[in-house]
N, C-alpha and C positions, 0 to 999 in steps of 0.2 A: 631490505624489503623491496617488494618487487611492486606495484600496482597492477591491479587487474587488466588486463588488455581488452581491444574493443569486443572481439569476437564473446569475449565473456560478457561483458554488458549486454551485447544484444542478444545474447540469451536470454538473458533476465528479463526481457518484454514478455516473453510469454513462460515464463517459469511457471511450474505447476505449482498450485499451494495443496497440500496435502494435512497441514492441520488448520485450527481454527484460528487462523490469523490473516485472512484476509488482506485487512488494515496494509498489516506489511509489507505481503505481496505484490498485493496492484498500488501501493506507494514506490516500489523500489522499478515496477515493470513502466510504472508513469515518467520518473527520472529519464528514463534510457530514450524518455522520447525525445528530450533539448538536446542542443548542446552543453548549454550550462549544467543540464542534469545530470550529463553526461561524462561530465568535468567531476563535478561531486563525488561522483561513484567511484572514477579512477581515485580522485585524492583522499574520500576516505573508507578504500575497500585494498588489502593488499596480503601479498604472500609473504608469508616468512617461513622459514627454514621448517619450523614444524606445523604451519596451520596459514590461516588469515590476523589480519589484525584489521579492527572494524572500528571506525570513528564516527562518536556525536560531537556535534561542534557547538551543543548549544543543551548541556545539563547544568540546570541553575547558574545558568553565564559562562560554563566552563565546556572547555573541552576534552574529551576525556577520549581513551581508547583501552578497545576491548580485546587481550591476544586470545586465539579461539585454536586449539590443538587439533588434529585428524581425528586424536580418539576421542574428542569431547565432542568431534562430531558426531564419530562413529557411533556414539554412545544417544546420541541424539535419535530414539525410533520413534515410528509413527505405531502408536496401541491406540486398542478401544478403553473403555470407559473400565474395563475391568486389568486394564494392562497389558494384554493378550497383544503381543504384535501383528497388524497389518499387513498384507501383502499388496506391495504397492502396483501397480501394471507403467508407469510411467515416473522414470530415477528423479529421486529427490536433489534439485539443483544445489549445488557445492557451496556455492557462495548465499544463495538463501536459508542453505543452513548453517553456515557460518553468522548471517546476523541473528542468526534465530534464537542462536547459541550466547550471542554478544548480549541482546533483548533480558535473556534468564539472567545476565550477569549484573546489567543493568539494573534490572530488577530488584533483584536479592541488595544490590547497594542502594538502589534510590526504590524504594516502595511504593514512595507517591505519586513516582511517576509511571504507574498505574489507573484512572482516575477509580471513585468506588462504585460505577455503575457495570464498571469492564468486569469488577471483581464476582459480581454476583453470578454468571453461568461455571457450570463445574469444567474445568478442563484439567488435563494432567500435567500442562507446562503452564511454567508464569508468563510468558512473552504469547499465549492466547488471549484474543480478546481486547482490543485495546482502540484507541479513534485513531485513524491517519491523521488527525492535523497534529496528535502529539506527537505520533513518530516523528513528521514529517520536520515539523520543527527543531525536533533532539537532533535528527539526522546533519539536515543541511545547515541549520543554524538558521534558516530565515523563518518570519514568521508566515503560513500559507495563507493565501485568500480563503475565506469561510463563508459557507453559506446555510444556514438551516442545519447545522451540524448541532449546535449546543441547544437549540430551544425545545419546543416541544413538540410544533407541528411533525405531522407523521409523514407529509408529505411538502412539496414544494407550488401547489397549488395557490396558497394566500400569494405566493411570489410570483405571478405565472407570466406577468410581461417582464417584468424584469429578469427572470430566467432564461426565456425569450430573448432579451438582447446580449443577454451574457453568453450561450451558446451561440450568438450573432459572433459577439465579438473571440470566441476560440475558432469560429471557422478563420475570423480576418487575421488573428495574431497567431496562425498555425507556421510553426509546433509547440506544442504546452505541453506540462504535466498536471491534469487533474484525476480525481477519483473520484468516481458518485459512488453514494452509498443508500443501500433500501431499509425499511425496518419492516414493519410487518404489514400486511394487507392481502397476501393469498393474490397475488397480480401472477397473469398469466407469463410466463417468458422470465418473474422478474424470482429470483431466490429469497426471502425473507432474513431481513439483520446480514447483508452482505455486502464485502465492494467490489466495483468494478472499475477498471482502466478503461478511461476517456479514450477512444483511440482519435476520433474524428468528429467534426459539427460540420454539416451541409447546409447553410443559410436560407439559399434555395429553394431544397428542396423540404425545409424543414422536419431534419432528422438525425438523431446521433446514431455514432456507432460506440458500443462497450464490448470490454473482453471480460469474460470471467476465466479466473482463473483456476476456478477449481474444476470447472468443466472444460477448459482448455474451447470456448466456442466465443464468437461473436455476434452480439446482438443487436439488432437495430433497432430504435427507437422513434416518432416523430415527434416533436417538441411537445405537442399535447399528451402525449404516453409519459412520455417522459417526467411531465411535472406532475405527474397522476404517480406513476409508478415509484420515482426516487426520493429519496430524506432528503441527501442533502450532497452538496458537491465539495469540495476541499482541492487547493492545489496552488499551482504556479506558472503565471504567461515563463516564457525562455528569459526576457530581462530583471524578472524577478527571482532569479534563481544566478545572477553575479556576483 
């Protein structure tokens, strides 16, 4: 087996996500921002003779790997709600769907590590729908920093100075991996129930930048939009990801 090389990594920063899985996405596009995430990727993403072979380092304490063939990629399409395939305008990354592929397999063996709030919208694959900090965890093996992720608030508002010094502290500890995530509110600029990759925090000037990935754009924020606009952040400074 071969591991992925760098120029595939930093693909994967801006890989398009093209079904509902977010979550995934901008968890694996957040990675390729450390070193250490960067490390991850290579050790558990690689070639093999007929496909990838994809590792979580941390299922029920175990670490497990997924082999993922060409044609179980192949086989992997992007359809609407009636099955009808998609025509995509922008190529579905190889190695995003090789974990997409690993996720379904995942799945179908560990069911519960799905949680049952993920389960309730309809989607046509099992690996839609799911929190980055559980990816994020099965993935790298560590547990992520949390923020407003698991409670109820809709936004990060109740939290608004301490938010405040936590995107103080991703400008001073740049480069990290985190993902903010929105739920609902109809916010302008902001997609509903989505994530986004962290790119940057300006102390400063008090403002982040995010990528979404499904719109392949980046958005800026100022710390007060910000804690208006997002749920909740998930993720990893670079020494938390050794």
């Amino acid at each position: 087996m071969k591991p992925i090389g760098l120029e595939e990594i930093q693909n994967l920063r801006y890989a398009v996500q093209h079904f509902q899985d977010c979550y995934l996405v901008s968890s694996i596009g957040a990675l390729t921002n450390t070193s250490n995430g960067r490390k991850i990727l290579s050790e558990n993403i690689a070639h093999t003779s007929d496909g990838l072979r994809i590792r979580f380092n941390n299922i029920n304490g175990k670490t497990e790997d997924y082999f993922v063939s060409r044609q179980e990629m192949d086989n992997l399409i992007y359809m609407d709600r009636y099955y009808n395939p998609i025509e995509i305008k922008v190529p579905h990354n190889p190695i995003i769907k090789g974990i997409e592929v690993a996720m379904n397999k995942l799945l179908k063996k560990h069911p519960l590590k799905k949680p049952w709030m993920c389960r309730l919208p309809d989607c046509n694959e099992k690996f839609e729908f799911n929190k980055p900090s559980n990816f994020l965890e099965m993935f790298t093996g560590r547990k992520p920093i949390i923020i407003n992720e698991n409670n109820l608030n809709l936004s990060l508002k109740s939290k608004k100075e301490e938010i405040k010094e936590f995107f103080k502290r991703i400008d001073k500890q740049f480069p990290n991996s985190f993902v903010a995530g929105s739920l609902f509110g109809f916010h302008k600029g902001i997609t509903n129930n989505h994530c986004y990759t962290i790119v940057n925090s300006d102390y400063k000037n008090q403002i982040i930048n995010i990528f979404d990935h499904r719109f392949l754009e980046i958005t800026d924020l100022s710390y007060d939009e910000a804690v208006r606009k997002l749920k909740f952040i998930v993720g990893y400074f670079n020494k938390d990801l050794k």
